[in-house]
N, C-alpha and C positions, 0 to 999 in steps of 0.2 A: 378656595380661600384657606391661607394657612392660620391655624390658631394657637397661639403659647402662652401658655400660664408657667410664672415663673417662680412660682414656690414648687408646682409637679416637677419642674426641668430640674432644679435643686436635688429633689428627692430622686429622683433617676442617676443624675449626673453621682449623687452618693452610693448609691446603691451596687454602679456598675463599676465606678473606682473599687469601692471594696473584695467586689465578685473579682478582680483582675489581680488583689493582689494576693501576694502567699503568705500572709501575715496577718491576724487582727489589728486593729488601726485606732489610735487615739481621736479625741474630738480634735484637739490642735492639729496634729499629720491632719488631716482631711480638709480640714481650715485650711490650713498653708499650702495644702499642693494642691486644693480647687479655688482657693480665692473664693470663698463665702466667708463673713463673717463667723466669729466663733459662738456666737450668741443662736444664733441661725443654725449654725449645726447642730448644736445640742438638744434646740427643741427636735430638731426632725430626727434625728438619732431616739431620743427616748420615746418615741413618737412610736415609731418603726419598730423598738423595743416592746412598747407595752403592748403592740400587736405580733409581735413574734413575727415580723418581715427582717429584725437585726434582735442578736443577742449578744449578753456580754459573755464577756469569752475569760477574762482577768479581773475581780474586780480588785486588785491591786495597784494593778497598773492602767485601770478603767479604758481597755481594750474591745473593741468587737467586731463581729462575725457576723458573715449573713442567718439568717435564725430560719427555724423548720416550716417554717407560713413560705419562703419563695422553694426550699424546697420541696413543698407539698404540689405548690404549683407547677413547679419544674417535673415532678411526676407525671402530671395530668398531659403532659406534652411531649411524654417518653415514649408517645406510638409513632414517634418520627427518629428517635433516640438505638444509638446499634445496640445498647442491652434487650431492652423490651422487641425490638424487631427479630433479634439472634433468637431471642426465648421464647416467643409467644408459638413458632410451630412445634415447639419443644414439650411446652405445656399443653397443645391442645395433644399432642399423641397422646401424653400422660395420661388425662384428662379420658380418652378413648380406649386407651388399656385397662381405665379403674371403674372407669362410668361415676369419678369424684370429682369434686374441685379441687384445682390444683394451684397455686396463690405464688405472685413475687415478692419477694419487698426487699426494702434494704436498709441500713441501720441508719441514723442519724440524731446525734447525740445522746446517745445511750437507748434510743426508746425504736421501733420500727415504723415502718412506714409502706403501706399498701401498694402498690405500683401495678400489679394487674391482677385476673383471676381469671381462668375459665372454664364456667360452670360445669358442672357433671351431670348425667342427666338423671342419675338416683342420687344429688347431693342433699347431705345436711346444709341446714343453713344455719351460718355463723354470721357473728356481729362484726368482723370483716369485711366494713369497705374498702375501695377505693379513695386511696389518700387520708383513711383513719389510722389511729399511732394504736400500738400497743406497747404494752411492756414485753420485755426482753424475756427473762426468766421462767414465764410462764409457759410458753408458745413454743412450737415446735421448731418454727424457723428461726424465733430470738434464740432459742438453744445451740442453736445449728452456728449460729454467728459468734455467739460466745464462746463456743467451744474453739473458735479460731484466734481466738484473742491471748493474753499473757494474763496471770491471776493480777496483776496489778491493775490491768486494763479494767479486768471485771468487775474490782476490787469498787475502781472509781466509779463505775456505772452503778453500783450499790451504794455506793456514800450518797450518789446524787439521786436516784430513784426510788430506793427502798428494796424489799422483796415483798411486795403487797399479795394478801392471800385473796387468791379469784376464787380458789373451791377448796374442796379439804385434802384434796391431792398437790395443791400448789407445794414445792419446793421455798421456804420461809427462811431455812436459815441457810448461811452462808457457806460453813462447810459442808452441807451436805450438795449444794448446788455443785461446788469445786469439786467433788467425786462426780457427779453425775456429767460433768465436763469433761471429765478424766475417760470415764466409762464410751460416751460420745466420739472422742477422737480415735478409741481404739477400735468401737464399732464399725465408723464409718458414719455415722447416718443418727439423726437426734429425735426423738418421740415425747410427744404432748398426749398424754393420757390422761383427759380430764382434767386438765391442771389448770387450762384457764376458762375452758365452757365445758360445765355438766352436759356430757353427751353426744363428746364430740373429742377423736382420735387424730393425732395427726404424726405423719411422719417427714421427713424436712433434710435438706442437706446444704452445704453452702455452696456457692459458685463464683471462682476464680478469674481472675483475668492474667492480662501477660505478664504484669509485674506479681504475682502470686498473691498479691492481696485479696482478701473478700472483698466481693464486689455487694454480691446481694446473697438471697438466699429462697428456696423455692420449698414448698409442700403440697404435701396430700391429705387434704380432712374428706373425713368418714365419717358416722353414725357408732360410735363406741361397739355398741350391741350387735355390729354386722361385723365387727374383727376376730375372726377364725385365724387360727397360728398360720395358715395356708395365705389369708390373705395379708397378714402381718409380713410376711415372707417377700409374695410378691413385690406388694408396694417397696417397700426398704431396698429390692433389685431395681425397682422402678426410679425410686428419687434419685439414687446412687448414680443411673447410667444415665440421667434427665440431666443431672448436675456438671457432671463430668463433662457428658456432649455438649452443654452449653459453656463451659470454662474453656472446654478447647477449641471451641469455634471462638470465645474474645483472646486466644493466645496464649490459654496457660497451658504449660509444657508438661507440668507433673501427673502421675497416676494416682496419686490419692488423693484426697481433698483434704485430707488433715494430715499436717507435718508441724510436730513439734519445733523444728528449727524456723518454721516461717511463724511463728503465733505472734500476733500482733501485740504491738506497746506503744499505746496513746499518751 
């Protein structure tokens, strides 16, 4: 027996207009090119808002975007998805080379977002799950992503987020963030030393695809007290060649993972 409720079909039938098109969308556009009344849209629109299933995107032009709740869900279903299948025996070597956990994620409106991990078998444990957000700034891997971005980009993601201090190692103010971004692209490779969990090291890099955008971004947390300059070394060879191997298996063509001419501008 088939069964339709037609307030759900509304809210789908919105949901996946929007997901199709390339542009944020007003309450009227969605009205007119699904034929719902306009009254009807707007409850389920803010509806979907105040759950972060839609966000607005303009509120000038009172525009919006699918919001980080269908992206979080869209994570949980990335074990059938070509990133997380390309990445995951990538990670598990890591993972066997360090005896750490070794973490995906990828950015989404300014903040990160968990997509896999695979445990180590002498890991620390972090407050790191699967489909939890963090901030950008603090973390190894939101460094690693930022450092791929343009200072405008950053710039925005700080108007919107803050630089919230996690420990007394956090990076607070802005310009010194932008040196340590600087410092990142010429290394190669971004480190979380304490910055967002007392007692917990990480090292991180980003991962490309064929159009050279950051795709995501992967790491390696440690136990602070277990990092010898020997294993500091290691890992940073480890993320580096983790990084690379997975950017050029989704098609990126380049040999580094940071190129000033490619820095992204949101």
């Amino acid at each position: 027996m088939h069964y339709s409720n037609s307030s759900v079909t509304r809210i789908m039938t919105i949901l996946e207009y929007i997901s199709k098109s390339s542009t944020a969308l007003t309450i009227a556009e969605m009205s007119r090119e699904l034929k719902i009344p306009k009254t009807s849209v707007f409850d389920i629109v803010h509806t979907l808002c105040d759950n972060e299933y839609l966000e607005l995107e303009d509120d000038r032009f009172k525009t919006y975007k699918l919001g980080i709740k269908l992206f979080e869900l869209g994570g949980r279903f990335l074990v059938k998805a070509d990133l997380h299948n390309v990445a995951r025996p990538i990670l598990e070597r890591a993972m066997l080379e360090t005896g750490e956990t070794v973490f995906l994620v990828v950015e989404y409106s300014g903040e990160l977002v968990y997509l896999d991990k695979v445990i180590g078998s002498s890991s620390v444990l972090t407050g790191a799950d699967l489909g939890s957000r963090n901030p950008m700034h603090c973390t190894g891997v939101g460094k690693a992503l930022l450092a791929t971005f343009s200072q405008d980009y950053v710039h925005q993601i700080i108007c919107k987020h803050g630089l919230t201090k996690k420990t007394s190692k956090t990076i607070t103010d802005e310009s010194q963030l932008y040196n340590e971004l600087k410092i990142i692209r010429e290394r190669g490779y971004s480190i979380d030393d304490e910055e967002n969990e007392y007692g917990v090291y990480c090292v991180a890099a980003p991962i490309r695809g064929i159009s050279e955008k950051p795709l995501a971004a992967i790491s390696i947390a440690s136990l602070a007290a277990k990092m010898t300059e020997d294993r500091k070394s290691l890992f940073s060879k480890i993320i580096i060649e983790s990084a690379l191997n997975i950017s050029k298996k989704l098609g990126y063509s380049g040999d580094s993972l940071y190129d000033l001419k490619t820095l992204i501008k949101k």
